[in-house]
C-alpha positions in Angstrom: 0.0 0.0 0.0 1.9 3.0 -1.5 1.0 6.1 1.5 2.0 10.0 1.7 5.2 10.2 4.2 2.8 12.4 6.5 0.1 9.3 6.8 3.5 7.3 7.4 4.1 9.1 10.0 0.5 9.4 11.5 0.2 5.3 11.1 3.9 5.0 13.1 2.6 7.1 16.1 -0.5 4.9 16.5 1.6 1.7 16.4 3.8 3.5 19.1 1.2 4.8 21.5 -1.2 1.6 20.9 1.6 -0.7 21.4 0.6 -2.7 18.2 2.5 -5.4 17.1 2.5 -4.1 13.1 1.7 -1.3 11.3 -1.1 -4.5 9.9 -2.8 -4.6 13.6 -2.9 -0.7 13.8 -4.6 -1.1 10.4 -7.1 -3.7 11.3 -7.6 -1.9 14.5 -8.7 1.3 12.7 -11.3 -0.3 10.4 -12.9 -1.8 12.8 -13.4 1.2 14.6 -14.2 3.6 11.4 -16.9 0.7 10.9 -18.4 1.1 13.9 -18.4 4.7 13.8 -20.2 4.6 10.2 -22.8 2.0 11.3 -23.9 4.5 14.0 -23.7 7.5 12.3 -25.9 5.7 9.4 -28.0 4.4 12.3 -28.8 7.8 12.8 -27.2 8.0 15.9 -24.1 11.1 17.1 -20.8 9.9 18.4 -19.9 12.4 21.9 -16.8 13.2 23.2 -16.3 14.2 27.3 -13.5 16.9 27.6 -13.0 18.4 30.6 -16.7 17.8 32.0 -18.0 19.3 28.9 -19.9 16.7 26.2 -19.9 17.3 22.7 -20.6 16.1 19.4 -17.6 13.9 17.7 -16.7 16.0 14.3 -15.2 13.6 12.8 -17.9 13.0 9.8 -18.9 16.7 9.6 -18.9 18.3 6.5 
């Protein structure tokens, strides 16, 4: 899979901070999550975030 030096980079930090054992579990890792994340979002549902006490929406999907 040919990637941009900056997604490199981006896919490197989340096998460092996650502890994965390959860049391939970071990988699988990740699409299981973005899955989920569409299924609720087409379910109709929002994705919330808690920072600091405060909740708010996830804008990851905003457009």
């Amino acid at each position: 899979m040919d990637m941009p030096p900056k997604s490199v980079e981006r896919l490197e930090r989340l096998r460092d901070i996650t502890e994965a054992a390959s860049y391939a579990e970071v990988m699988r890792n990740a699409l299981r999550l973005y899955e989920a994340m569409i299924e609720e979002v087409e379910a109709g549902n929002e994705i919330f975030v808690k920072r600091d006490g405060v909740i708010a929406p996830l804008a990851v999907f905003a457009g």
